[in-house]
VOGU-3710 file (C-alpha; in Angstrom, 3 decimals, decimal comma):
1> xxxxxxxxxx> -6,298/-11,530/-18,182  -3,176/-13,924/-17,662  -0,031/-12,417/-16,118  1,788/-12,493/-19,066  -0,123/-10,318/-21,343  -0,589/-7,919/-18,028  3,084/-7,585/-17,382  4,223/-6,589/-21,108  1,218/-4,822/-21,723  0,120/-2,863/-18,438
11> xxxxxxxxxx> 2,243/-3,553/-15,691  4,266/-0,622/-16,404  1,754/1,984/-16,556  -0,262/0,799/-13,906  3,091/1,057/-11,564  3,803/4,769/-12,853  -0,057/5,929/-12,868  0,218/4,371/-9,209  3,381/6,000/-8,107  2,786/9,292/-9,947
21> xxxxxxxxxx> -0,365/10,275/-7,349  1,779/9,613/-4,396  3,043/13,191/-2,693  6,621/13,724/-3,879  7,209/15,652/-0,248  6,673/12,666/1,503  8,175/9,693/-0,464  11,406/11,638/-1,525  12,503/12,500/1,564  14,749/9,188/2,581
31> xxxxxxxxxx> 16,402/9,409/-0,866  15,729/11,895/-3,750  17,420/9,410/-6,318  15,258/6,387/-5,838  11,997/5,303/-7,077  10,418/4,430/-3,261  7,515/2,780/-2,009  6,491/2,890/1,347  4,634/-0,311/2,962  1,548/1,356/3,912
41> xxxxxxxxxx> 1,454/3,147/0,323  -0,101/-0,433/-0,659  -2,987/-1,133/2,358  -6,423/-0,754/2,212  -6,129/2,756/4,284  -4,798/5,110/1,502  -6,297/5,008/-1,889  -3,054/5,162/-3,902  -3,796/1,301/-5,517  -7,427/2,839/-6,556
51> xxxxxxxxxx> -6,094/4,226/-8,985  -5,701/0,459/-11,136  -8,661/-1,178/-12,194  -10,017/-3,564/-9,718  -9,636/-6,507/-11,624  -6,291/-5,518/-12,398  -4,930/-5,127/-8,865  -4,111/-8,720/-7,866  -1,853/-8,804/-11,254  -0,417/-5,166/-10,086
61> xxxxxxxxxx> 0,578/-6,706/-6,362  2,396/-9,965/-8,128  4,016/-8,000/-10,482  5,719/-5,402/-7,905  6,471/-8,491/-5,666  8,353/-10,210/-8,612  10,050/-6,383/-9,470  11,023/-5,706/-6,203  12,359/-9,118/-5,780  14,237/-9,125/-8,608
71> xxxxxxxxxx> 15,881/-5,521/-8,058  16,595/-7,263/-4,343  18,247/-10,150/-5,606  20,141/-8,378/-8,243  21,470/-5,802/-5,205  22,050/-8,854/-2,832  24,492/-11,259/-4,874  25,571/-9,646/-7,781  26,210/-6,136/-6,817  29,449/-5,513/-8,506
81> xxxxxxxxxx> 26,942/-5,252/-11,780  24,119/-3,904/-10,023  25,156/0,238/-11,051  24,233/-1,324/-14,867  21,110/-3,237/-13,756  20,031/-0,207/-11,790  20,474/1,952/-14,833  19,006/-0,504/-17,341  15,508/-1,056/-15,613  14,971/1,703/-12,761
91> xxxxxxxxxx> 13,059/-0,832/-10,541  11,831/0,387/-7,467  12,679/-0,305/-3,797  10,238/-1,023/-1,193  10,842/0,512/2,384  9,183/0,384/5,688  7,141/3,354/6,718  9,113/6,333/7,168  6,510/7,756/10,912  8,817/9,732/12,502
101> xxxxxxxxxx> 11,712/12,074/11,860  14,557/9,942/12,223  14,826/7,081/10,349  16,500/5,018/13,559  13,175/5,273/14,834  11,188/3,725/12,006  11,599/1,705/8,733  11,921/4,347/6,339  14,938/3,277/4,448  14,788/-0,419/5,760
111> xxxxxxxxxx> 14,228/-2,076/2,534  11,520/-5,176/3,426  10,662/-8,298/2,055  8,915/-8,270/-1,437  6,309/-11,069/0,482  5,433/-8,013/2,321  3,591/-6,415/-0,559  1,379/-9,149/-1,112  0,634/-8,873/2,756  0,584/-4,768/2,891
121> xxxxxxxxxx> -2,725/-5,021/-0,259  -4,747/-6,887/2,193  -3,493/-5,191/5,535  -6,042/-3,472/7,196  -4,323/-2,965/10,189  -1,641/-1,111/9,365  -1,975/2,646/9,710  0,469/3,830/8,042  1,282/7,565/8,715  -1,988/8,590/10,394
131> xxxxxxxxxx> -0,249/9,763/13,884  3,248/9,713/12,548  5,868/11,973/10,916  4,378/13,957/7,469  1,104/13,009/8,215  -0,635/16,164/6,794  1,147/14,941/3,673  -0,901/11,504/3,256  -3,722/13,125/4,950  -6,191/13,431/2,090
141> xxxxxxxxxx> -5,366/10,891/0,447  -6,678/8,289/3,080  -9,663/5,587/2,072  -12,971/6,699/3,678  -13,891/3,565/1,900  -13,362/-0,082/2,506  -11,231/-1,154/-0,378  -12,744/-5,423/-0,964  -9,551/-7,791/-0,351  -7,017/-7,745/-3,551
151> xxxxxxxxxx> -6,733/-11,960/-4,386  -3,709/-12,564/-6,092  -2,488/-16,225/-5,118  -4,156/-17,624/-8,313  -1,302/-15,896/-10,242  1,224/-16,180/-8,386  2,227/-19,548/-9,995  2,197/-18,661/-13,392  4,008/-15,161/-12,631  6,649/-17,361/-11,624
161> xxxxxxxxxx> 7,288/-19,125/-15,014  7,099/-15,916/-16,645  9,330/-13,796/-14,866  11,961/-17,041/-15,529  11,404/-15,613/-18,880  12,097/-12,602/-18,635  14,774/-13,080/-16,026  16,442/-15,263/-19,694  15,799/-12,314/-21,909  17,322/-10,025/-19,769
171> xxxxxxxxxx> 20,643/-11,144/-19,400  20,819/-12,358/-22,690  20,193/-8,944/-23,869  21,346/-7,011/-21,160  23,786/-8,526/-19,415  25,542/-11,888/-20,505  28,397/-11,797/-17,672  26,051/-12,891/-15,420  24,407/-16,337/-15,613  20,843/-16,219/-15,706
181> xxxxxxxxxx> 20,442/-19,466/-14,397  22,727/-18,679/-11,486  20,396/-15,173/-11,192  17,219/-17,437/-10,730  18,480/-19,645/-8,797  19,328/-16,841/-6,519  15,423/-15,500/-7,227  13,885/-18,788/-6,080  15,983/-19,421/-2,901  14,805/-15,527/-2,039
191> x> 10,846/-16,173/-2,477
//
């Protein structure tokens, strides 16, 4: 499947069928109003991305990347119209991992780089909350199974042209005050 066709046609499913298993308790706990994902939501350890078809995952991991970058770049340098973006496409944010109580003493509410969801699919290092704050939360829903490595470089290229698209369409539609052109520029100077 090419990017486009998974982006208008499954990208959006795939993102709420993935969020929608995660435990409410433990990802609405920095901020009740946002749509959050946690770094270690994405590794190999939990088996939240199991729930998109394999051959689907690599598209799911360039897709967030390009969301969160977007919503990131948006916040970033154009924030005086971000309250209508926000409200317009409900993107999500991507924070550290909230492993302790106080959020001085980890990176829940840090929001991190979009490149660090293409790294987080493939991380089997990271261990998320398994000795940390609200473990019992994510408890069961660990991977007793290796999950094979999610490749997604051979669309990262054409996501790219795409999401220029899209990036057009939008603030033709959406929001004509701001340039798109000045938008992606912004967007490629962030990648």
């Amino acid at each position: 499947m090419d990017f486009k066709t998974y982006y208008k046609q499954y990208f959006q499913r795939d993102l709420l069928n993935f969020v929608g298993q995660i435990p409410i308790d433990g990802n609405k706990h920095y901020d009740k109003n946002e749509f959050n994902i946690q770094y270690f939501f994405l590794t190999p350890q939990y088996k939240y991305l199991d729930i998109i078809p394999q051959d689907r995952q690599g598209l799911f991991a360039v897709a967030l990347y390009w969301t969160v970058l977007v919503d990131q770049t948006f916040y970033t340098y154009f924030r005086q119209s971000y309250f209508i973006f926000r409200q317009k496409t409900l993107y999500p944010k991507f924070i550290g991992n909230c492993t302790a109580p106080s959020m001085m003493s980890s990176e829940c509410g840090h929001h991190q780089n979009p490149r660090r969801i293409l790294q987080a699919v493939n991380d089997t290092l990271d261990k998320g909350n398994s000795y940390g704050f609200d473990r019992e939360i994510f408890e069961k829903d660990e991977n007793k199974q290796s999950r094979p490595p999610i490749e997604f470089e051979k669309y990262l290229g054409e996501a790219q042209s795409i999401m220029k698209e899209e990036i057009k369409d939008y603030f033709v539609k959406h929001q004509p005050e701001i340039s798109w052109t000045d938008f992606w520029a912004k967007c490629e100077q962030e990648q």
